[in-house]
NUKE-661244 format. One record per atom (N, C-alpha, C): residue in three letters; x negated, y, z negated. Coordinates in steps of 0.02 Angstrom, whole numbers, plus 50000, padded with zeros to 5 digits. Layout:
# NUKE-661244
ALAXYZ ...
END
This chain:
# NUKE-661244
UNK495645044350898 UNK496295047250891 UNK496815041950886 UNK496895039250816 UNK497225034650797 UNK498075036750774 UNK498485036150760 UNK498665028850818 UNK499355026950755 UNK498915021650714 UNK499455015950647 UNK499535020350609 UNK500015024250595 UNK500455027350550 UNK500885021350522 UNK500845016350466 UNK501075013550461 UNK501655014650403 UNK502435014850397 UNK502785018450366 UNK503035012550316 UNK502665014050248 UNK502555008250184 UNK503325008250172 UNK503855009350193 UNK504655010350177 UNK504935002450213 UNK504575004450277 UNK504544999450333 UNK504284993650310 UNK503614993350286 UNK503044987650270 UNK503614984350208 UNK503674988050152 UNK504154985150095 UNK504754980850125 UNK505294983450173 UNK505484981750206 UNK505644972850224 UNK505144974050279 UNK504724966850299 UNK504424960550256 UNK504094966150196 UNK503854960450143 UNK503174957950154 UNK503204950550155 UNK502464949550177 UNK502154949750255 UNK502634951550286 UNK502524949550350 UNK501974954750393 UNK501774961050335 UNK501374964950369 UNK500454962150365 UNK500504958150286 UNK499884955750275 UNK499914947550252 UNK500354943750272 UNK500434938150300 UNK500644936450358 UNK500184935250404 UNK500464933350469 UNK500834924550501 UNK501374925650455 UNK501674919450469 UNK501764916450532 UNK501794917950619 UNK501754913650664 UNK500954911350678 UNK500464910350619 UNK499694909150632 UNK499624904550594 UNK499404896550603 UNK499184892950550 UNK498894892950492 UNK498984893650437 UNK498384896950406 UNK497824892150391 UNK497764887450419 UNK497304882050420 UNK496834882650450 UNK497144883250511 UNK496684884350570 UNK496574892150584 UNK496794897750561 UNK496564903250537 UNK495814905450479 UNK496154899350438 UNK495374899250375 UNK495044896950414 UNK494964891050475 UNK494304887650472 UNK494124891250523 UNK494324897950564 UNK494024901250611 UNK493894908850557 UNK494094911750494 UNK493694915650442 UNK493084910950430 UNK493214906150412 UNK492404902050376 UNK491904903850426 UNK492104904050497 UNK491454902850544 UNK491234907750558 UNK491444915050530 UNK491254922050533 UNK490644924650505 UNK490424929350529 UNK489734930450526 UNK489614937950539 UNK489254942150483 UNK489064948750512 UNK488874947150578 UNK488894951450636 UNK488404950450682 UNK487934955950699 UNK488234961050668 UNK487874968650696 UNK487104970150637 UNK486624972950685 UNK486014973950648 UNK485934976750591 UNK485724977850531 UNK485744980650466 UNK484924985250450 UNK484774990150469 UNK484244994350441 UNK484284996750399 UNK483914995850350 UNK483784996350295 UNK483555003450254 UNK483545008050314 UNK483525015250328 UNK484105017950310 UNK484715016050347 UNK485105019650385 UNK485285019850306 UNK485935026350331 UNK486375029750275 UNK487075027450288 UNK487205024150252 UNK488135023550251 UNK488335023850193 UNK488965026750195 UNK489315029550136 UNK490045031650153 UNK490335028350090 UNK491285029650097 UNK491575032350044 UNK491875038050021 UNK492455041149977 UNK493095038449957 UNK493235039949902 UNK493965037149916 UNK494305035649847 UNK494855031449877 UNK495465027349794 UNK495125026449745 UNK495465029049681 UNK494755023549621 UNK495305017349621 UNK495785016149645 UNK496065010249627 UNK495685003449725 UNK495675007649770 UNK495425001349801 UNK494465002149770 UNK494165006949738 UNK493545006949726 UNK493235000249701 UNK493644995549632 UNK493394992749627 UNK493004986249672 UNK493694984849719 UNK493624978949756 UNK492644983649812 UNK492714987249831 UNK492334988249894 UNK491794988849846 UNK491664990049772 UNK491154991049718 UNK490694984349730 UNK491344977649732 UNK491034971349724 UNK490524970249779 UNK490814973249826 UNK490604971449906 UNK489864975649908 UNK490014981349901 UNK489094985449906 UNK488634981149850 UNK489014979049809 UNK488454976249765 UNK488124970049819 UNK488504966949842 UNK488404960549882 UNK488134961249937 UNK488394966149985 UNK488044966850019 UNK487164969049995 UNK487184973849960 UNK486294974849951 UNK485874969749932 UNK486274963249883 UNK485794958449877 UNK485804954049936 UNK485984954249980 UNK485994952050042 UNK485594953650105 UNK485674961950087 UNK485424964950165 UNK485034971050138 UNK484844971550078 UNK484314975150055 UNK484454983650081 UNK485214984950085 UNK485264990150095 UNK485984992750029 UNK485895000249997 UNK486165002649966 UNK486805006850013 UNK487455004450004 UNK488005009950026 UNK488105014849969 UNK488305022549993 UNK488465026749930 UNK489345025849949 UNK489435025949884 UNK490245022849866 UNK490345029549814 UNK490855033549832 UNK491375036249781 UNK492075034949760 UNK492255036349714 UNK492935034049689 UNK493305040749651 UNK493235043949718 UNK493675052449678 UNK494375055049697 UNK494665048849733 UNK495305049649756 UNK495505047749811 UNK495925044449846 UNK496185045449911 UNK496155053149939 UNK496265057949918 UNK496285064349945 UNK495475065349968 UNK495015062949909 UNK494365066949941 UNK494235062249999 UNK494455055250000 UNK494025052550039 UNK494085054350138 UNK494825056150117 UNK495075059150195 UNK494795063450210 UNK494765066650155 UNK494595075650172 UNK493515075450178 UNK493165068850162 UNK492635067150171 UNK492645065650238 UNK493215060750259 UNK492935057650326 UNK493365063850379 UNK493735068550362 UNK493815073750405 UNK493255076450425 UNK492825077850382 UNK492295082750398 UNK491525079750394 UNK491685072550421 UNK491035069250444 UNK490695066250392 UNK490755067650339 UNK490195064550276 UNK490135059650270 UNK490635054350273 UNK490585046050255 UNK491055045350316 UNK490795035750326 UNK490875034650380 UNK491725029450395 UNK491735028850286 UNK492485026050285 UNK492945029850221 UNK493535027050218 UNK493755030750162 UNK494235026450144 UNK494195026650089 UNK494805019450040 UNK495385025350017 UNK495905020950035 UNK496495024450030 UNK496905018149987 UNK497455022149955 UNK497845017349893 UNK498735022949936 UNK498765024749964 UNK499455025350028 UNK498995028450091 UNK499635027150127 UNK499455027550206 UNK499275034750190 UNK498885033350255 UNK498755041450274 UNK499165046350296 UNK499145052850276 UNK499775059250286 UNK499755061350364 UNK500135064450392 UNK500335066450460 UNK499735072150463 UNK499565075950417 UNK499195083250412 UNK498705078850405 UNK498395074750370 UNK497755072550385 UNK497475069050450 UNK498045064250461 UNK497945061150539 UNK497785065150598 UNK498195069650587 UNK498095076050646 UNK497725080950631 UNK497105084250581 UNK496615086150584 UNK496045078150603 UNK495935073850596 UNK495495069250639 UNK495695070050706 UNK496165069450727 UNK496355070450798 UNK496205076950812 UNK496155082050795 UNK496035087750792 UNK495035087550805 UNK494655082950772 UNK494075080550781 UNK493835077750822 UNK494165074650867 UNK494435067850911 UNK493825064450900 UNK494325062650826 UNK493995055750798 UNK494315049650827 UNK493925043950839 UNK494295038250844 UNK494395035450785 UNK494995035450753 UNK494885031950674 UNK495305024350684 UNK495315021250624 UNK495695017650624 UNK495965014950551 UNK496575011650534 UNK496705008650473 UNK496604999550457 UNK496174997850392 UNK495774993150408 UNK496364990450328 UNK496734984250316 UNK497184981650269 UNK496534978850226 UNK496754979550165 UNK496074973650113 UNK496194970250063 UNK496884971950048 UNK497204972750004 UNK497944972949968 UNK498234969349925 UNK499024971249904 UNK498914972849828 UNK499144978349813 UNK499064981349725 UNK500044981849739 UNK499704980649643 UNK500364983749616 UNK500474989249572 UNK500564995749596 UNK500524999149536 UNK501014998849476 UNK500594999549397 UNK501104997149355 UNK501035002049311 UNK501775000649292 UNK501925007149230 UNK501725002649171 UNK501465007149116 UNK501185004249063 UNK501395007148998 UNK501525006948945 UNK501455009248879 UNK501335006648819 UNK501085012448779 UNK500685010048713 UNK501315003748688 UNK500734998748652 UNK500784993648636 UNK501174993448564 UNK501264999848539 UNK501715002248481 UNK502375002248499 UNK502445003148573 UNK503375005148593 UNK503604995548602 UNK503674995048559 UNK504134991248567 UNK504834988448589 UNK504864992548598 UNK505744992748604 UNK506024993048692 UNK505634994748736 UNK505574996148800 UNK505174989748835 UNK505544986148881 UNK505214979648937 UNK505374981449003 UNK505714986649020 UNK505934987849088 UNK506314994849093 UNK506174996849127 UNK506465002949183 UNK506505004649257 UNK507205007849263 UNK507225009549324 UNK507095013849347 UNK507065013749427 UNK506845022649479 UNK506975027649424 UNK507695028749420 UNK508225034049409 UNK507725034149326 UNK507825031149287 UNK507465031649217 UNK506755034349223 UNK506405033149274 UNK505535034449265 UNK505595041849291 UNK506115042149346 UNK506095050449358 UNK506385053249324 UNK506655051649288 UNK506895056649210 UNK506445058049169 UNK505955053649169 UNK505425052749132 UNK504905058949143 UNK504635056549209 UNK504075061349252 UNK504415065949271 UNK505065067749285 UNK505235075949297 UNK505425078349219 UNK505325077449174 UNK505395082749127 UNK506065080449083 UNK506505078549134 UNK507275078949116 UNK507335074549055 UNK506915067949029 UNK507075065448951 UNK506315067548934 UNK506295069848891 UNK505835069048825 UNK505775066148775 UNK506205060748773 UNK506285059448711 UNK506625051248736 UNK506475045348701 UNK506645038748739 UNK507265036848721 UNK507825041048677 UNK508475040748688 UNK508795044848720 UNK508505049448765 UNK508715051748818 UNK508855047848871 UNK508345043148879 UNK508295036648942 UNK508725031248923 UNK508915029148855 UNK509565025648860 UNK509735026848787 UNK510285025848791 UNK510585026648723 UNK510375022048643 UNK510175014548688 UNK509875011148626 UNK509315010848623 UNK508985016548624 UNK508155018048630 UNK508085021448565 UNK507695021948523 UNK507775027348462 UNK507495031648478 UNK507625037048422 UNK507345044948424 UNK506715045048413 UNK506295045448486 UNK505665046048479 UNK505365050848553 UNK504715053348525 UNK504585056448580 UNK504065051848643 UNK504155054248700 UNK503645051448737 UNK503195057148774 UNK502485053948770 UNK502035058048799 UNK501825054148851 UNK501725059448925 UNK501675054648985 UNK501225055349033 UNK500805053149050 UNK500155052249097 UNK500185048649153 UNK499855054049183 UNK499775049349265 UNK499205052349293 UNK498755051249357 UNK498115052549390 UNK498415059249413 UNK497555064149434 UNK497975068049479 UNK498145068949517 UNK498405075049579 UNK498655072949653 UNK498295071049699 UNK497535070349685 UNK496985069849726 UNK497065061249728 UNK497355058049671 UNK497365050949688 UNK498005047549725 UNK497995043949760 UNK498415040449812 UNK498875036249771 UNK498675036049712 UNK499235031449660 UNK499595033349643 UNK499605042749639 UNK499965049749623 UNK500385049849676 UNK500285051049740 UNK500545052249791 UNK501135045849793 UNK500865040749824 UNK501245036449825 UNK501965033149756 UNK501465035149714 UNK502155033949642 UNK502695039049648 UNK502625046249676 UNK502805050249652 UNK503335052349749 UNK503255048049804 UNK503625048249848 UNK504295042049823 UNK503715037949794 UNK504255030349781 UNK504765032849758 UNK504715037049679 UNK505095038249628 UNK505555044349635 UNK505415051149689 UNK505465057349693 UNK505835056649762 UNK505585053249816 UNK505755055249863 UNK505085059149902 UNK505005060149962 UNK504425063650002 UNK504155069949973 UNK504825074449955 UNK504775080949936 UNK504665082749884 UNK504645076349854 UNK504655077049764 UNK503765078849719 UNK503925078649660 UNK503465081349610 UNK503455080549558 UNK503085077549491 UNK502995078949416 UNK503165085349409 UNK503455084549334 UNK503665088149303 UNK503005092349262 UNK503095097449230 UNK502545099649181 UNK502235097049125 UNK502965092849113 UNK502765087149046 UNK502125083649065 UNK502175083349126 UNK501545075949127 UNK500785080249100 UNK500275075049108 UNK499745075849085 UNK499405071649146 UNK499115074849203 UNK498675072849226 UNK497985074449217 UNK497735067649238 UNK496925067349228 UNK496665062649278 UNK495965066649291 UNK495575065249362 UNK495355058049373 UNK495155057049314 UNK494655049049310 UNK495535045649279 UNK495385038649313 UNK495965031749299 UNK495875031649228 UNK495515029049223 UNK495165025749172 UNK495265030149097 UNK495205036249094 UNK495635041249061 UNK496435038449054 UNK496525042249118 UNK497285037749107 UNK497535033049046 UNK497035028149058 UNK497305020949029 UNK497155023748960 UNK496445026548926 UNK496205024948887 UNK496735030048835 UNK496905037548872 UNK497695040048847 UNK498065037148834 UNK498335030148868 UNK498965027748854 UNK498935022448796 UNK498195020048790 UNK498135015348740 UNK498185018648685 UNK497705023148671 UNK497645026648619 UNK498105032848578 UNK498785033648632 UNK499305036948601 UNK499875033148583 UNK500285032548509 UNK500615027348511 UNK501395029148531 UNK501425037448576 UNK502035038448616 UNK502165035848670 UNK501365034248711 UNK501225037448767 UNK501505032148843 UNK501715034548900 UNK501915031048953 UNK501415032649017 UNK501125028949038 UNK500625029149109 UNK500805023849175 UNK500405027349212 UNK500435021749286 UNK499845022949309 UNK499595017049328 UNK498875015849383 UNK498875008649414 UNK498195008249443 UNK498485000649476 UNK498444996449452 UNK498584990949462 UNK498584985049405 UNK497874981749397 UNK497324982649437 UNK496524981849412 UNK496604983549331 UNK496764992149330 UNK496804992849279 UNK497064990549220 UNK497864987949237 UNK498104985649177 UNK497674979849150 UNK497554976049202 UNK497194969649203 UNK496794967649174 UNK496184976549164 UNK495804975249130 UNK495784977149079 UNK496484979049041 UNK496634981948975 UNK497314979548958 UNK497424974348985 UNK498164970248967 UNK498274968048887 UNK497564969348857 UNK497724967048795 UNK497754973848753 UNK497884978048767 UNK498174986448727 UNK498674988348759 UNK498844986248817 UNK499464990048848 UNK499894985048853 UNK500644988148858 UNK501264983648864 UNK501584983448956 UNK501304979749016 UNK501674982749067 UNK502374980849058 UNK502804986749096 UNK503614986149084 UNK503844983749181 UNK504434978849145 UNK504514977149224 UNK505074982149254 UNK504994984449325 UNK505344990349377 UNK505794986449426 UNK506324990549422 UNK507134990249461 UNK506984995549495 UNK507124993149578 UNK507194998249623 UNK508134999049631 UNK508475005449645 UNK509245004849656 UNK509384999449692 UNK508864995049746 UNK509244988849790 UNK509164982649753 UNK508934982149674 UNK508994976149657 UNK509354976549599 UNK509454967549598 UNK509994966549537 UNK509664967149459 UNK509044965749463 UNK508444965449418 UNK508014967049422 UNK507434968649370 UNK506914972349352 UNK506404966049369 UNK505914967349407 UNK505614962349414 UNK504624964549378 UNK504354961549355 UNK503634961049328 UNK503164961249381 UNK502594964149337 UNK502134965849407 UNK501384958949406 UNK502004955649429 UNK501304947449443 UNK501074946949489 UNK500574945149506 UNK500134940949550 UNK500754939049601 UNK501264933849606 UNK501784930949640 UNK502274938349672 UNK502364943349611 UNK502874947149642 UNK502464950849671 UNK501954954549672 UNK501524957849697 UNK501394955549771 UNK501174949849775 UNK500974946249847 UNK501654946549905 UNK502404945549859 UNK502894943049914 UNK503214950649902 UNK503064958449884 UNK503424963049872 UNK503984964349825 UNK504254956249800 UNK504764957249755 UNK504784962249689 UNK503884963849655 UNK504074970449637 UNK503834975449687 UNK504434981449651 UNK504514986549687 UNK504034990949693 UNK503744990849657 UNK503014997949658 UNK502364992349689 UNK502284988149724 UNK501804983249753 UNK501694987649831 UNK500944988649841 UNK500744992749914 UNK500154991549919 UNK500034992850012 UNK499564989650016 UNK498914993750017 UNK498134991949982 UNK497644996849996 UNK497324996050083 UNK497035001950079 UNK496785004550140 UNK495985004450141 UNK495615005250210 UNK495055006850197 UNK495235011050296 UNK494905015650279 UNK495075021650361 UNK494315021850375 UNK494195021250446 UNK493495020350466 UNK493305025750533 UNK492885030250561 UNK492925031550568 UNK492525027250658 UNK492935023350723 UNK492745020750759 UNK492085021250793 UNK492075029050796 UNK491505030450830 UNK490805030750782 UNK490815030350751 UNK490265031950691 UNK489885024550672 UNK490585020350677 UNK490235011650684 UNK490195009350718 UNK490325012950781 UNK489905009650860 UNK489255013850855 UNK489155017750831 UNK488515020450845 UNK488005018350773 UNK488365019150719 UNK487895015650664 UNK488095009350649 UNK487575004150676 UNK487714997550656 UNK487594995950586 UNK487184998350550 UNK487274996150481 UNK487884996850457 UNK488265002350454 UNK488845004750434 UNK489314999550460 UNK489204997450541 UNK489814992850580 UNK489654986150532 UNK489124984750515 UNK488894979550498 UNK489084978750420 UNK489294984050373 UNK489514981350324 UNK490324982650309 UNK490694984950372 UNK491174983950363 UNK491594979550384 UNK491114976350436 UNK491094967150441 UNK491114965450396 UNK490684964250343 UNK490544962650275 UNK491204963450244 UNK491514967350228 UNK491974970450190 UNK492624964150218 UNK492794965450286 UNK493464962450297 UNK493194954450299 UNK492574952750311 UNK492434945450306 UNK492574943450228 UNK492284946250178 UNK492294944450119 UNK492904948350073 UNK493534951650094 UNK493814955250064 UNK494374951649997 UNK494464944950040 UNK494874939749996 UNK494484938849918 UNK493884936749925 UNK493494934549850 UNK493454941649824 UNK493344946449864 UNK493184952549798 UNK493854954949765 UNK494304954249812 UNK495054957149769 UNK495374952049713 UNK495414945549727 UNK495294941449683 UNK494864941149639 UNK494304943749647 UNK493824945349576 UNK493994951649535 UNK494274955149569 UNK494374960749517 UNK495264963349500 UNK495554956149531 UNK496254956349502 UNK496724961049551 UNK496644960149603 UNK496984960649680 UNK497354956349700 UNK497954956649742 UNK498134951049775 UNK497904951749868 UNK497434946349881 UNK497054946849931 UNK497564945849996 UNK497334948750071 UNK497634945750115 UNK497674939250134 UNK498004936350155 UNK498114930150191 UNK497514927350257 UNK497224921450255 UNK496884921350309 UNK497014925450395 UNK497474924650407 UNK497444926350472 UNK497714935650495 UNK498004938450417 UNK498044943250411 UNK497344948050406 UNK496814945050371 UNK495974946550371 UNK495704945550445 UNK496104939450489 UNK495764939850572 UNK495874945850600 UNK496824949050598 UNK496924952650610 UNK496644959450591 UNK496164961950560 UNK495744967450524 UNK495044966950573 UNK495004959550576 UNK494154959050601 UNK494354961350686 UNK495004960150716 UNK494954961150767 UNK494864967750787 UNK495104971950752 UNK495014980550764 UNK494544984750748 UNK494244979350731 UNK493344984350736 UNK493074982950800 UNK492594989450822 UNK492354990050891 UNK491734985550885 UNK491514984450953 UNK491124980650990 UNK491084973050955 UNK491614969950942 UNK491544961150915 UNK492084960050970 UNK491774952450982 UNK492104950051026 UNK492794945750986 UNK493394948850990 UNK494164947550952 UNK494034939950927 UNK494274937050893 UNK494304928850891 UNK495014927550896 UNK495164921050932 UNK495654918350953 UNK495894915050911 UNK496584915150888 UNK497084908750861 UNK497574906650874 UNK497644901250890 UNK498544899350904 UNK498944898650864 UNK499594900950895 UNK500194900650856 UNK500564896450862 UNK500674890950786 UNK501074884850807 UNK501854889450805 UNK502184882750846 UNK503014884750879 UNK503244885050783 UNK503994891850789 UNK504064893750732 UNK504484885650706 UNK504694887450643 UNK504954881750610 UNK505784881750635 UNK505934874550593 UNK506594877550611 UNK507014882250553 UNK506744883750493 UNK506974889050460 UNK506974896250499 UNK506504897350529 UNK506354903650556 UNK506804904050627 UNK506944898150654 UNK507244900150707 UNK507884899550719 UNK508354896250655 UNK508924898250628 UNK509124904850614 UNK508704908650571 UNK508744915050564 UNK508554919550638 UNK508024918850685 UNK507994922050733 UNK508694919950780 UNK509014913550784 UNK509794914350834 UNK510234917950778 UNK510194919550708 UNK510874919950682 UNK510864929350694 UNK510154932850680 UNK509964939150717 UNK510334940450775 UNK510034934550828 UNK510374936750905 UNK511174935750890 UNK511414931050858 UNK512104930650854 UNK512454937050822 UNK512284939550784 UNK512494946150743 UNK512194952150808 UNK511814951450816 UNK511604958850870 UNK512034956850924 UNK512304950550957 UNK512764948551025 UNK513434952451011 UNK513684948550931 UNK514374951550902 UNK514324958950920 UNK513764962750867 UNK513894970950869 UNK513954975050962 UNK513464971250978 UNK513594973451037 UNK514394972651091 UNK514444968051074 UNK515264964751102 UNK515894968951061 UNK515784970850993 UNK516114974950945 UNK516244982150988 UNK515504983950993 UNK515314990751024 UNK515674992151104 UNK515824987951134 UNK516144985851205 UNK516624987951204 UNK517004982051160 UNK517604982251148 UNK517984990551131 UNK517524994051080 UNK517904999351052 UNK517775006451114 UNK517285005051161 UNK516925008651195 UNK517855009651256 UNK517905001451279 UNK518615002651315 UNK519215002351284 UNK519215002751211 UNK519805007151179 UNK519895015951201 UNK519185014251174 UNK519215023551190 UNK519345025351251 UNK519165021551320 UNK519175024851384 UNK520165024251417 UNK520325018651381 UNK520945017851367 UNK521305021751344 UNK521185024351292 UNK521705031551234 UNK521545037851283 UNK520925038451318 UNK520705045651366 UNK521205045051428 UNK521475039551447 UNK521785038751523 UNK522375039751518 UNK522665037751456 UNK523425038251436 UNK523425046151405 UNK522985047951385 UNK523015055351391 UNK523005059551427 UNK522495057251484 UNK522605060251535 UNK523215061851568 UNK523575055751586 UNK524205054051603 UNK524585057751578 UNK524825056951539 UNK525315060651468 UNK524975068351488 UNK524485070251517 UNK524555079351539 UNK524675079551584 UNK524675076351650 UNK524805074751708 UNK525525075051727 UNK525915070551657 UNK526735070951673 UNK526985076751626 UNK526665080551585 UNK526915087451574 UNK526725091551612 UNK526225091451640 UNK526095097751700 UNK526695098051761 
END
């Protein structure tokens, strides 16, 4: 009965600081990852199996492959959505589930409802990217406000979205709600409460997606950037302005890693605690997973966690004994900014004082002032 509701508004926020752990060396962080080691037994019997994102699928794809030439055991891996994979590990079937956004309040609380011990395991930073056919020329960037004109219905047409766009139509694709790339694009762009329009064209499989957007020369899509990645040479990605920036920023490797673009989040993998204290194969390859998670996301065009952000993952799996790292003293960049914080929080508070015995001041002289009319 977990617990990390972690609120990606928040994480964006912060930046790297949720999957870079900057007070940890990362030196001496890597050379205590290098010395890591499955430790839990692997039978070659047992059954493990996880549901889930097709956008974190590929990275955990690399990993079952690796693991079996390794440990001579097969994981069953699906890639049918963030939705199925919750709604798998709700009702016991697999023992993890890859998620591409956090998990929902209604899902958390039917596991708790199970009293599951679950937990959320980081593997990962994607960027989801908007894409279009390689015919539109005329389009390198858009904003929030423009893409939800787009996906709610309200332009049809790409001089609707700005005036020096020509008279053309757009046809528009995205996954369906069962995928976490859906969900999450569509809180970014909509708001919590929000929704596609009818215009859109969803479809179940990614990979559709893309192969729609290549192959129509109207057409506008979003998936994660694996995908673009691996079709960068038919699609055009366009770079995204959130309302808090001055510019549209591209969905690179660099902006992706430090959040500077705006549609950049992090993937998930949800485990279910009790199920990998009791099945060690299962505990044992999701060891696997956070030991080796850096090379597979980098192999399939991820931006990986940070060494000591991957310690932090290994520590929250059950029965391993935590590993230790020290934290060198912060810099002095960082601790300029931590007094100029306390100096601004000292002011507001002293601000707040101050106006606190104005007010008790204007109440006494009022008082008074009824006191000498009574």
């Amino acid at each position: 009965m977990k617990k990390r509701l972690f609120s990606f508004a928040l994480l964006s926020g912060l930046a790297v600081t949720a999957f870079s752990v900057s007070n940890v060396s990362a030196q001496e962080a890597g050379e205590v990852l290098e010395g890591l080691e499955v430790t839990s037994e692997v039978d070659t019997e047992a059954s493990v199996a996880g549901e889930g994102s097709s956008t974190v699928f590929p990275i955990l794809n690399v990993l079952v492959e690796d693991f079996f030439a390794e440990y001579d055991l097969a994981v069953e891996l699906g890639g049918n959505g963030t939705g199925s994979g919750f709604s798998a590990l709700i009702d016991g079937s697999v023992q993890f589930a890859n998620a591409s956004r956090d998990i929902k309040e209604e899902e958390a609380a039917e596991l708790d409802e199970n009293e599951m011990d679950w937990e959320e395991y980081l593997v990962a930073t994607d960027g989801l990217t908007v894409a279009v056919n390689q015919n539109i020329d005329f389009v390198e960037d858009l904003t929030f406000e423009e893409l939800a004109a787009i996906y709610s219905g309200e332009a049809t047409n790409w001089s609707e979205v700005r005036d020096d766009f020509p008279d053309q139509e757009i046809t528009v694709y995205g996954p369906t709600q069962d995928h976490g790339t859906h969900g999450f694009f569509v809180e970014t762009i909509f708001g919590e409460d929000g929704e596609v329009g009818d215009n859109v064209q969803l479809i179940q499989d990614t990979n559709e997606v893309v192969r729609s957007v290549v192959n129509d020369e109207t057409a506008i899509g979003f998936f994660g950037y694996n995908f673009y990645m691996e079709n960068q040479d038919s699609l055009t990605a366009l770079a995204i302005q959130s309302p808090d920036m001055d510019e549209p920023a591209e969905p690179t490797f660099e902006n992706v890693m430090d959040f500077t673009y705006p549609l950049a989040r992090p993937l998930y993998v949800y485990a279910d605690q009790g199920a990998l204290a009791e099945n060690t194969s299962a505990h044992a390859f999701l060891e696997y997973v956070i030991i080796n998670s850096q090379e597979a996301a980098e192999a399939v065009g991820y931006v990986p966690l940070d060494d000591a952000a991957v310690l932090e993952q290994y520590n929250k799996l059950p029965n391993v004994e935590p590993v230790e790292f020290d934290a060198p003293e912060a810099d002095e960049e960082d601790a300029d900014a931590e007094e100029e914080t306390e100096e601004d929080a000292d002011a507001e508070e002293e601000a707040d004082t101050e106006e606190e015995d104005t007010e008790e001041e204007d109440t006494e002289e009022e008082d008074a002032e009824e006191e000498d009319a009574e």
